[in-house]
C-alpha positions as CSV (number, residue, x, y, z in Angstrom):
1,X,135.3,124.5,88.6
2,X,132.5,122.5,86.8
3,X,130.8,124.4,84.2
4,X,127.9,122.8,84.3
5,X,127.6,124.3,88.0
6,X,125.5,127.4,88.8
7,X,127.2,128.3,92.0
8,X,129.8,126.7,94.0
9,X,129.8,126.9,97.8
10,X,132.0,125.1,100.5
11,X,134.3,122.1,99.9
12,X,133.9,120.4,96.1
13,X,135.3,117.4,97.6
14,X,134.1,114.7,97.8
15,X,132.0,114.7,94.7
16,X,128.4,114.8,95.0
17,X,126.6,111.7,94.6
18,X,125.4,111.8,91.2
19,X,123.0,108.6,91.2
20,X,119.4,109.2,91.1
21,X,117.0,107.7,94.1
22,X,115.8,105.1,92.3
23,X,119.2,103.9,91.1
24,X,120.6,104.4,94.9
25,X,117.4,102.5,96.5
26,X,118.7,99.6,94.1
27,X,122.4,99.7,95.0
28,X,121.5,99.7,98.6
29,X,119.1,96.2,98.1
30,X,122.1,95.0,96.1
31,X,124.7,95.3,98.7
32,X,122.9,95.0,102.0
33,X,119.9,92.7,101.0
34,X,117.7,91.1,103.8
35,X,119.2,93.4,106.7
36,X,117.3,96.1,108.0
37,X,116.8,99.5,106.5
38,X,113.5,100.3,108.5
39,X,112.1,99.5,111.6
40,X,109.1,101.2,113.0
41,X,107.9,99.0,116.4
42,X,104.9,100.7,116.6
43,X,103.8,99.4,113.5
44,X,105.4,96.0,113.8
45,X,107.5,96.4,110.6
46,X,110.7,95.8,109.9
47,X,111.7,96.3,106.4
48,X,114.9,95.6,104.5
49,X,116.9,96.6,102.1
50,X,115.8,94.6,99.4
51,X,111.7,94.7,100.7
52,X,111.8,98.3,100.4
53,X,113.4,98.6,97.1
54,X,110.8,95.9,95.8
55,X,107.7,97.7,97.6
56,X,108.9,101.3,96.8
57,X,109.1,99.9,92.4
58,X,105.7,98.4,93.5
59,X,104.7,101.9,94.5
60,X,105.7,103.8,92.0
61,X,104.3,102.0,89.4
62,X,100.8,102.0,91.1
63,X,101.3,105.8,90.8
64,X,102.0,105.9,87.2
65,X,99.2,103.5,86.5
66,X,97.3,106.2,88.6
67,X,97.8,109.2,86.2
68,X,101.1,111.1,87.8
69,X,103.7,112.0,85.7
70,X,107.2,112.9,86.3
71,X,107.4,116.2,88.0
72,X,103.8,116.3,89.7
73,X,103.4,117.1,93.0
74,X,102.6,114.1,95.6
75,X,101.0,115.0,98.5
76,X,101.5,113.0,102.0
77,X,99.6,113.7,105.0
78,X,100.5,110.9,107.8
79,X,102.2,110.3,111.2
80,X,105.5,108.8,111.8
81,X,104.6,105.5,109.2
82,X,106.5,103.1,107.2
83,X,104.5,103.9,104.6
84,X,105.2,107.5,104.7
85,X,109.1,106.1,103.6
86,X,107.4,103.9,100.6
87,X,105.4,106.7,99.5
88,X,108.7,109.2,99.3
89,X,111.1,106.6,97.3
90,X,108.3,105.9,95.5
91,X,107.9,109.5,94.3
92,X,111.8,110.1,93.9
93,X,111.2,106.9,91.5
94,X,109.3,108.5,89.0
95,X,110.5,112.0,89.8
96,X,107.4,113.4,91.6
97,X,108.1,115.5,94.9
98,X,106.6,114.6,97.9
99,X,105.3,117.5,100.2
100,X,105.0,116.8,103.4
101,X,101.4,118.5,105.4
102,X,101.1,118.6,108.8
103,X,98.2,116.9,110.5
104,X,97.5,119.9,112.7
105,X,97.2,122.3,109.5
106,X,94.0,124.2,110.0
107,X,92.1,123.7,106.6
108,X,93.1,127.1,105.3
109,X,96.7,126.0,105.7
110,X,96.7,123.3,104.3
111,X,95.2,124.7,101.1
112,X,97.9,126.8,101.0
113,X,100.7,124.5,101.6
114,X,99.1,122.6,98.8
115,X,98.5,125.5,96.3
116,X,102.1,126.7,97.2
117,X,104.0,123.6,97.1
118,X,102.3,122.5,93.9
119,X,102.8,125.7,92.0
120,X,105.2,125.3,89.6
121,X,103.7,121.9,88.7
């Protein structure tokens, strides 16, 4: 058993993915490219690979320019978007969470999703 572990449940094989999201989101561009990783209809977008891992980097430094720091709380209040996918790889990036709030929150619930979510940043 690793040491570095705090508890070990279930199967220990095969390893866990040790990469971070950033470093996945890059080794995904590199080995599928130009095919599709997103497609939202709706919208009209079809993203790949590649376009996400550029516009997600794109992102995430705009958020870093914008004051957050690794470990803040990122807050993301939208329907079913493509940008709602840019905004999380963005924020696995630079190590910021993303907490998802529900449009039909009533405005006392969403202050305490907020307050709760963002607690321990």
């Amino acid at each position: 058993m690793d040491s570095n572990l705090a508890l070990v449940y279930g199967p220990t094989e095969p390893q866990l993915c040790l990469k971070t999201m950033g470093a996945l989101i890059e080794d995904q561009a590199a080995q599928f490219g130009d095919r599709p990783a997103v497609v939202f209809p709706w919208q009209s977008v079809r993203l790949s690979y590649r376009q996400l891992a550029d516009r997600s980097k794109a992102l995430a430094g705009e958020m870093l320019e914008m004051g957050l720091h690794h470990g803040d709380c990122v807050g993301i209040l939208a329907g079913n978007c493509y940008q709602y996918v840019e905004v999380f790889l963005a924020g696995a990036r630079i190590g910021c969470p993303v907490v998802v709030l529900n449009n039909t929150y009533t405005p006392a619930e969403l202050e305490n999703a907020v307050l709760r979510s963002c607690k321990s940043a």
